[in-house]
C-alpha positions as CSV (number, residue, x, y, z in Angstrom):
1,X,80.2,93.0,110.3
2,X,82.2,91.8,107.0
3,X,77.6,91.4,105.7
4,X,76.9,94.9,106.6
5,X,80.4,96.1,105.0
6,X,79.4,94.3,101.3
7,X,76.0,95.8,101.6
8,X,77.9,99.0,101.8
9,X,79.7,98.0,98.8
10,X,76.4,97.3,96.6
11,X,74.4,100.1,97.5
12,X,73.4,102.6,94.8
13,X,71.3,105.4,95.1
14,X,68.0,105.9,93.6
15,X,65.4,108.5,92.4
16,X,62.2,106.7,92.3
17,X,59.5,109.2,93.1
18,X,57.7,108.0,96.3
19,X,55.4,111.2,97.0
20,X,57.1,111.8,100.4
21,X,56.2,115.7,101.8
22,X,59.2,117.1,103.0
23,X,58.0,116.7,107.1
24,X,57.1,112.7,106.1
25,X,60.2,111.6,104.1
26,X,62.7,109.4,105.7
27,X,66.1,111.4,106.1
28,X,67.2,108.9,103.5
29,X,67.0,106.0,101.3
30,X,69.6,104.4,99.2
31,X,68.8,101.3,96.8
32,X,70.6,97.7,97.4
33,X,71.5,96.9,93.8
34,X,69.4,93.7,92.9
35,X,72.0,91.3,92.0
36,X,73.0,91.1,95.5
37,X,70.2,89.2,96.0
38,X,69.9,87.6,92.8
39,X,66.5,88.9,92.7
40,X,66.1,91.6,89.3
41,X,62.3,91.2,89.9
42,X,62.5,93.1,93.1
43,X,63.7,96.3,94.2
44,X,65.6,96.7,97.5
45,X,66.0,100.2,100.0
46,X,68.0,101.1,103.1
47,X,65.8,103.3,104.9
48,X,65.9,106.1,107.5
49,X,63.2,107.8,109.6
50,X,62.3,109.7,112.3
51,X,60.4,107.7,115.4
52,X,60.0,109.5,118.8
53,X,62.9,111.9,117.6
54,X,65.0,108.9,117.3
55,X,66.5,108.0,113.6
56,X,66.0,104.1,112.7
57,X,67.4,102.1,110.0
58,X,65.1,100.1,108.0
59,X,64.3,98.3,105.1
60,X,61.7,98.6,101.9
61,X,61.5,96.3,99.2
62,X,58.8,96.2,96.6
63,X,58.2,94.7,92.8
64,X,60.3,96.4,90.6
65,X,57.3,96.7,87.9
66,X,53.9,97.6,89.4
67,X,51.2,98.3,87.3
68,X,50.1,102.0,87.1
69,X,47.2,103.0,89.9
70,X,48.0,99.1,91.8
71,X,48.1,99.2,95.2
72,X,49.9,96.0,96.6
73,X,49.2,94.6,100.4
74,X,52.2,95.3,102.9
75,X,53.8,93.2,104.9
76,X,56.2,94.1,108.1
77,X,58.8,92.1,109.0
78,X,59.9,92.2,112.7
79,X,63.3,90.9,112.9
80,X,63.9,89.2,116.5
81,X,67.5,89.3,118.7
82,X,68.7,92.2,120.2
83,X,70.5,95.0,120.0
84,X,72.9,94.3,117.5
85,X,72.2,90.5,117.6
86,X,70.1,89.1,115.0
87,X,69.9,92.7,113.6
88,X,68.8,92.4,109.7
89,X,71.1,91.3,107.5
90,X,71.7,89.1,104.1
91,X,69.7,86.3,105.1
92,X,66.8,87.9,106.2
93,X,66.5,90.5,103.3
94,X,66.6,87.0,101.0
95,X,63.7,86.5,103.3
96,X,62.4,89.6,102.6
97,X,62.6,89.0,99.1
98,X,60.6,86.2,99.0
99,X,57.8,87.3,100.0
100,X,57.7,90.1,97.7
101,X,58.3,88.0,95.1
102,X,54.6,86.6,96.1
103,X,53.2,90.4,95.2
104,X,53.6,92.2,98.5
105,X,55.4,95.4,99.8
106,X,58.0,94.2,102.4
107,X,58.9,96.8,105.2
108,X,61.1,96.2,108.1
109,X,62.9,98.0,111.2
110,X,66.4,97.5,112.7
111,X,64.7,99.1,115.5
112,X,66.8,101.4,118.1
113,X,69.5,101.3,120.0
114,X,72.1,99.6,118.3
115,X,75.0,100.3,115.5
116,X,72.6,101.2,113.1
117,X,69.7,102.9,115.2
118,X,69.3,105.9,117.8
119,X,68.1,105.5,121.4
120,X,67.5,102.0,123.7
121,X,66.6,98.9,123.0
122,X,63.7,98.0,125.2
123,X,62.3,94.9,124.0
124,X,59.2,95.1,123.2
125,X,58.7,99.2,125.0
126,X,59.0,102.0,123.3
127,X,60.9,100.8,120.4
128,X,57.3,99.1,119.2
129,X,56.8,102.7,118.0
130,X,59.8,102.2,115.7
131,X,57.3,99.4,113.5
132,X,54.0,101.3,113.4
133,X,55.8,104.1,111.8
134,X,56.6,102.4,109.1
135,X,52.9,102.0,108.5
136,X,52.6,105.6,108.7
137,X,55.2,106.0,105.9
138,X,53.6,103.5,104.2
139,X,50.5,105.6,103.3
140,X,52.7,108.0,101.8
141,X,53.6,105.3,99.2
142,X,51.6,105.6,96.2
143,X,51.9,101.6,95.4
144,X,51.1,100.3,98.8
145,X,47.6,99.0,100.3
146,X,47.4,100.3,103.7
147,X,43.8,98.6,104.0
148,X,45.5,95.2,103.7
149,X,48.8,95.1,106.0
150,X,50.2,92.2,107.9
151,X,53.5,91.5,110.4
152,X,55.8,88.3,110.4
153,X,58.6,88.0,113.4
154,X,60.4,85.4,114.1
155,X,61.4,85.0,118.0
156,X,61.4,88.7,119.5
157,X,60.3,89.7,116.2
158,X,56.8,87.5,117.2
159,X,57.0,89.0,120.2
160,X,56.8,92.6,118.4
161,X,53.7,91.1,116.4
162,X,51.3,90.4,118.8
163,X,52.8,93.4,121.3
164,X,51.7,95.2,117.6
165,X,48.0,93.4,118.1
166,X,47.8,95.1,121.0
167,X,48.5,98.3,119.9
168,X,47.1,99.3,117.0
169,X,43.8,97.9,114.5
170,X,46.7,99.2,111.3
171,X,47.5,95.6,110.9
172,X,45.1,92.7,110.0
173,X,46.5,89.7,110.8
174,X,50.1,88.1,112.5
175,X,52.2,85.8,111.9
176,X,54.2,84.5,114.7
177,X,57.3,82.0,114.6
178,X,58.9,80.4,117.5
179,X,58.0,83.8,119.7
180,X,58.2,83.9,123.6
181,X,54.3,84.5,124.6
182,X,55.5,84.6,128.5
183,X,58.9,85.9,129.8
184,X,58.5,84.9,133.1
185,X,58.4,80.9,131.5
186,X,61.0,82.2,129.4
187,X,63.5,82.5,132.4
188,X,62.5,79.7,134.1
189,X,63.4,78.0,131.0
190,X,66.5,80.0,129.9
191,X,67.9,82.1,132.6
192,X,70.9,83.5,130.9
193,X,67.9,85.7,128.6
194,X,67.3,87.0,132.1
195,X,70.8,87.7,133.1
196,X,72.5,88.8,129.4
197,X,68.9,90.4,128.0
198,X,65.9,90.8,129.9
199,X,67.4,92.2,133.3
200,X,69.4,94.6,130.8
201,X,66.8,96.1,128.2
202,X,63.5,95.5,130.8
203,X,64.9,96.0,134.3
204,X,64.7,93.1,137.3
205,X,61.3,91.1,137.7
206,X,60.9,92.9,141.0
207,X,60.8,96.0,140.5
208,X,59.8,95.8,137.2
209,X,57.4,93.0,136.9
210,X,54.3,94.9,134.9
211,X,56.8,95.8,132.4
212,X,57.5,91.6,131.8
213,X,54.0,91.2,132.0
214,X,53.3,94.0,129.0
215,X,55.8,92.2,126.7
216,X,53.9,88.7,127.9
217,X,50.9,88.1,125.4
218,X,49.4,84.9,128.0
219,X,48.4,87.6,130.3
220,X,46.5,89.6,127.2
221,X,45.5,87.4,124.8
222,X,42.3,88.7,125.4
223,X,43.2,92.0,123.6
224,X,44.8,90.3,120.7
225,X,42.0,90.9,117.9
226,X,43.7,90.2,114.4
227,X,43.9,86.6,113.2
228,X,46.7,84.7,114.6
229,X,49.1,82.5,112.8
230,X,51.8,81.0,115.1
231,X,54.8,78.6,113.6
232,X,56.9,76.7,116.4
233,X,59.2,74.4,116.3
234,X,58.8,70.9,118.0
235,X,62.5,70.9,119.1
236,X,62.8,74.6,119.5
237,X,65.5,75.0,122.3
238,X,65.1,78.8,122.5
239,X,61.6,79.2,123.3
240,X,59.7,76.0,124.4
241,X,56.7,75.0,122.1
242,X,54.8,75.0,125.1
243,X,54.7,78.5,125.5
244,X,52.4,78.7,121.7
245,X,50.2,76.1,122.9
246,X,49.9,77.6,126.1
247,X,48.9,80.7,124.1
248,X,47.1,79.1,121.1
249,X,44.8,78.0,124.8
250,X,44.4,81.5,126.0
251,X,43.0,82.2,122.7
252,X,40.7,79.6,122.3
253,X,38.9,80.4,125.6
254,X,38.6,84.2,124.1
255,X,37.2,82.4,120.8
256,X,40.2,84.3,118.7
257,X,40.6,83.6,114.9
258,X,44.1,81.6,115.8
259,X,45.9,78.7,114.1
260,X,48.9,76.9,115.4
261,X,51.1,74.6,113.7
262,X,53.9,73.1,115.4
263,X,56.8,71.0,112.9
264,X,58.1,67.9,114.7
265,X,61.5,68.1,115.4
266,X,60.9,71.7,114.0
267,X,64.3,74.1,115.6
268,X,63.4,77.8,116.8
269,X,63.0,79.7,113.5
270,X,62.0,76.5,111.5
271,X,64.9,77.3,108.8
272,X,65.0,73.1,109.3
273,X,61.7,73.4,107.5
274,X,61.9,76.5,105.5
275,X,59.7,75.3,102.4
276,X,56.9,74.0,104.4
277,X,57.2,77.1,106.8
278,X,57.1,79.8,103.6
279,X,54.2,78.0,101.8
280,X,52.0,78.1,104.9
281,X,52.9,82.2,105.5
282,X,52.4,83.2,101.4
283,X,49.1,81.0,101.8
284,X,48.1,82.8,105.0
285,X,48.5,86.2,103.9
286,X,46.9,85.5,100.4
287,X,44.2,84.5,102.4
288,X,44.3,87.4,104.6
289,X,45.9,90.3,102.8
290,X,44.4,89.5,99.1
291,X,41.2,88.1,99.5
């Protein structure tokens, strides 16, 4: 609370021209001043916009200087928790920041159904519709290449990238860290997700069990087309690293362009290894997104 309350503080509002029509424009967009984030190279935006009649906080940041007629690759970032928990703060804009700092447009949603968002959280449901419209704001932006766009998420947020896989052929490639790939293992493993998440944004197993299955990529990784980065953690205690070798498997048999690395002793996130963790994403998308 006391984050989103000094974000309040800094913001400022802004002008920039980003050749929104009037049906396509998010209802608004303020401007994070920079030295919030220590980051003058950057530009940062609190976003709103319309998805399935539901308004949705988000996020935007780009270069601050951008060479006339560029168009720089796009990357989503798919924040993971629920509801309010693990919604986007400080330390995941500084996050966000970094990777614009490699030459890349940054988008991200709060998604709904929380302090900050319309509608229901549904874990991986409906609210998937609340990321690829930021892609369809995105070709309203003048400096972004929609030809080249990528998704990171860490934990749900991975969850939401291959869910996005699924969906749409928008995105080129994924990047996964410490995600659930199978919510059925995940109880099994963790039942209080079941009991304090699952059983309230999905609905019992039981009468609900296709629903876990949709938002469980082992049963799909057939339909998972983009290259395929996934980051776990050795030690992860939230989400087993057997569940991205189980899927890393899946892949293989469907000859997928996939890579896993898993980080010994490695916790769920890999903040114990951020350097290591960021050099391998900037290199993957260069690869992907730039080449």
């Amino acid at each position: 609370m006391l984050k989103n309350l000094l974000f309040l503080i800094f913001i400022i509002a802004t002008a920039i021209n980003f050749s929104f029509s009037e049906k396509d424009k998010p209802t608004y967009m303020f401007e994070i001043a920079h030295y919030v984030f220590e980051n003058a190279n950057n530009q940062t935006y609190k976003i709103r916009y319309m998805s399935d009649k539901l308004e949705i906080e988000g996020f935007l940041i780009k270069p601050r200087y951008i060479e006339p007629n560029t168009k720089l690759p796009l990357i989503i970032y798919n924040r993971g928790g629920n509801c309010d928990f693990g919604a986007i703060e400080y330390k995941q804009l500084m996050f966000m920041n970094k990777l614009a700092g490699n030459g890349y447009v940054v988008m991200a949603s709060q998604y709904r159904g929380n302090l900050t968002s319309e509608g229901q959280d549904e874990f991986g449901g409906s609210d998937i519709n609340d990321i690829i419209q930021l892609t369809n704001l995105a070709k309203k932006m003048k400096f972004v290449d929609t030809n080249n766009i990528g998704s990171i998420g860490i934990s749900r947020g991975g969850l939401m990238s291959l869910i996005l896989s699924k969906k749409t052929d928008v995105i080129k490639t994924h990047v996964c860290i410490g995600a659930p790939t199978d919510l059925f293992k995940s109880i099994a493993e963790r039942p209080i997700m079941y009991s304090d998440v699952y059983q309230l944004l999905i609905g019992d197993t039981l009468s609900n069990r296709q629903e876990y299955v949709k938002r469980s990529p082992i049963y799909w990784a057939k339909e998972i087309n983009e290259p395929i980065l996934l980051l776990h953690g050795g030690d992860d205690l939230n989400v087993n690293v057997s569940q991205a070798k189980n899927l890393i498997d899946s892949l293989n048999i469907y000859n997928k362009k996939s890579s896993l690395q898993i980080f010994e002793g490695g916790n769920h996130g890999l903040s114990s290894h951020m350097d290591k963790r960021d050099s391998l994403i900037v290199d993957w998308f260069n690869k992907h997104l730039k080449n």
